[in-house]
N, C-alpha and C positions, 0 to 999 in steps of 0.2 A: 517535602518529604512524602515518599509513597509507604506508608507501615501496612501488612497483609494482616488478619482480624484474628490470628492467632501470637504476633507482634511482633515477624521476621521485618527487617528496616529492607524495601527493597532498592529505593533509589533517596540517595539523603545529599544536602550540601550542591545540588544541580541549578547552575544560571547558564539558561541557555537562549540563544533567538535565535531562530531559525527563519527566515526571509521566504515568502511569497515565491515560489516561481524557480529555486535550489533543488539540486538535486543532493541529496545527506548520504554517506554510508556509516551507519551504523555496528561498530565494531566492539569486540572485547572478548574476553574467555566465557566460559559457560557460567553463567548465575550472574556474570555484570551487570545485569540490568536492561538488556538491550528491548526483552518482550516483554517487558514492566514496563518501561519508558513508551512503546507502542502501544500498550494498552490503554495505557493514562492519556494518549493524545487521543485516542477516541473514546474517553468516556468510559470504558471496561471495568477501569478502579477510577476513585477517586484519590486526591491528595490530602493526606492530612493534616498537613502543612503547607505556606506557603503559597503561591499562587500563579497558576498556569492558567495562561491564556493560550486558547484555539480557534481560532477565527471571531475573537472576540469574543468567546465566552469563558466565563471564569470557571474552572470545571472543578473549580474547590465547593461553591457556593450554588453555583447552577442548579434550577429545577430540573427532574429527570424530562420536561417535555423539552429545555432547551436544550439537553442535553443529546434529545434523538433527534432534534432539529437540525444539531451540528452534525451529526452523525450521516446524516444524508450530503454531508459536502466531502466525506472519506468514502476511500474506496481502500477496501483492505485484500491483499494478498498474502495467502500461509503457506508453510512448507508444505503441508499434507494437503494442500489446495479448498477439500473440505467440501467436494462437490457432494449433491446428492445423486446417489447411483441409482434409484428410482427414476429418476425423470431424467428427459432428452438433455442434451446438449440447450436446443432451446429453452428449454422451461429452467437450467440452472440459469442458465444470463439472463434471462428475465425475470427472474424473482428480484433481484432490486426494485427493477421497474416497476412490476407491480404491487410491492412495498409503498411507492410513490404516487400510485392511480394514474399509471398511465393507460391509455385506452387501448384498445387490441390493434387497431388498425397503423398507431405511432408504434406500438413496441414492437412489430413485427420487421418490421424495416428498421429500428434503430437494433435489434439482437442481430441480424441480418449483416451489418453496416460492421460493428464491433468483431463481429465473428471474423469479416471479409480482413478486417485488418489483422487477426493473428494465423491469417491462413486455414480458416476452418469453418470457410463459410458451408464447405461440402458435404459437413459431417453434421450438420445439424441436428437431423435427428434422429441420431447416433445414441447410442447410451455410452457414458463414460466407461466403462467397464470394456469399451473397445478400443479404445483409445491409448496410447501409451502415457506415460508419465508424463514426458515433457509436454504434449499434446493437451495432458489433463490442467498440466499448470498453463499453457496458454488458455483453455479454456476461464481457469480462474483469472486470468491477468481481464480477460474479455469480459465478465461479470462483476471486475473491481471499477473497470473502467467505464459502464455501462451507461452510468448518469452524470458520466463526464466531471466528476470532482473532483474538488479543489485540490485534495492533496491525496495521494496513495502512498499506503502505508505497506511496506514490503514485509513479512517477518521470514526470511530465512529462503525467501520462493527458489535456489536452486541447489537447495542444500541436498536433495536426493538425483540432483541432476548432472551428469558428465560434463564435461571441460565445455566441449563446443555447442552441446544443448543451454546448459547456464548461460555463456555468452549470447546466445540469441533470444534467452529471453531477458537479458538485461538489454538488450536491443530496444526491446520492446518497450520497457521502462523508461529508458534514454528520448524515445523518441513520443511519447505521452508527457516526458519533462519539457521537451523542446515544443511542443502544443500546448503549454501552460500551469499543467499540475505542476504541484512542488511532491519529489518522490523520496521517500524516506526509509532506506532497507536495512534490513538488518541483517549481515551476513559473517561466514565465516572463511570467505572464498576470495580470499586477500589476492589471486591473480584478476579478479573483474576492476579492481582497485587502475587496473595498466592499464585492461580493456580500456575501460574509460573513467580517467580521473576526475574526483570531482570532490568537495568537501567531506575529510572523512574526523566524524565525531568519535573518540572513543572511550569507551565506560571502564572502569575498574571497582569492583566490590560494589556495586552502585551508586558512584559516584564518576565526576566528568574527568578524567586524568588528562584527554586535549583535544583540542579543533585545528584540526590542519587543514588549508586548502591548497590546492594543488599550482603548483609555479606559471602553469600553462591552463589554467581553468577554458571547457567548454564555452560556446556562447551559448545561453539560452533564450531560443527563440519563446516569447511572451504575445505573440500577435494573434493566438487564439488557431484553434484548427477547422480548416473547412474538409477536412474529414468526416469531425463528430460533432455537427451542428445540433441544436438545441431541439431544431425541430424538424 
């Protein structure tokens, strides 16, 4: 059970596993639970009930330093993207990085590398504020995925974006699935469901109402990317 501190129940009665290396769509109506349920998987709230594991850590009982331990294995993407419009293009995708102490000479080539794969190696340094929407959320998709983790957390990434913008940037998503992450979004854009099926969870009132996977499931490729090596 997830209770918020003034004692709305946001998520109660949830058993779920979610597998290593799956791609989840997370669906339901508005207040379901869908960005309670994202929150809770990195750490944002805790549970006050009950017991959630995420990469092994219990995020009921967890100290806050294991808690930002695990945090560095999520890569998270928001509807409003959530860049800062002060800084370059650059300096947003590498503020992970340098969250992590990486050195200037690795993170300039790895911001470089991430940009190159969402088409935006060009715009570097660009301020966001020139960029369009969809552009702005690739930018965000290239800064979720920057330290190459375990799982990316989607919450809503095309909910401000047209039919065939949305689609390319579940593109995007699809194909950091098929490189290893396990992607987990949460959407209200029930035609990316065709785009490309894949396990879809879905909440009501905050709780789990069903797991449906799809007749004809993706394969996903697990063999790691030599795209966005390590080093």
């Amino acid at each position: 059970m997830v209770r918020y501190p003034r004692g709305k129940v946001a998520l109660a009665g949830i058993s779920l596993e979610l597998q290593d290396g799956g791609f989840y769509y997370l669906i339901g109506e508005s207040g379901a639970g869908k960005s309670s349920l994202l929150k809770a998987i990195y750490g944002g709230i805790r549970p006050t009930s009950g017991v959630m594991l995420v990469q092994g850590v219990d995020l009921r009982s967890a100290s806050r330093y294991k808690i930002r331990a695990m945090r560095r294995q999520i890569g998270i993407v928001f509807q409003d993207h959530r860049l800062l419009f002060s800084r370059t293009i650059y300096e947003n995708v590498a503020l992970p990085l340098r969250v992590q102490g990486w050195k200037p000479d690795r993170l300039k080539a790895r911001v470089g590398k991430v940009l190159e794969f969402v088409g935006l190696e060009d715009r570097m340094w660009s301020y966001p504020e020139a960029l369009s929407g969809g552009e702005q959320q690739r930018v965000a998709i290239a800064r979720a995925m920057s330290t190459k983790p375990a799982i990316i957390l989607a919450d809503e990434p095309t909910g401000n974006l047209d039919v065939a913008t949305a689609c390319r940037m579940l593109d995007y998503l699809v194909d950091l699935n098929r490189h290893g992450a396990t992607v987990i979004m949460a959407t209200h854009d029930m035609h990316l469901l065709q785009h490309h099926p894949a396990c879809v969870v879905r909440l009501h009132e905050g709780a789990l109402a069903e797991m449906n996977y799809p007749s004809h499931p993706h394969e996903y490729g697990n063999a790691g990317s030599e795209f966005l090596p390590h080093e």
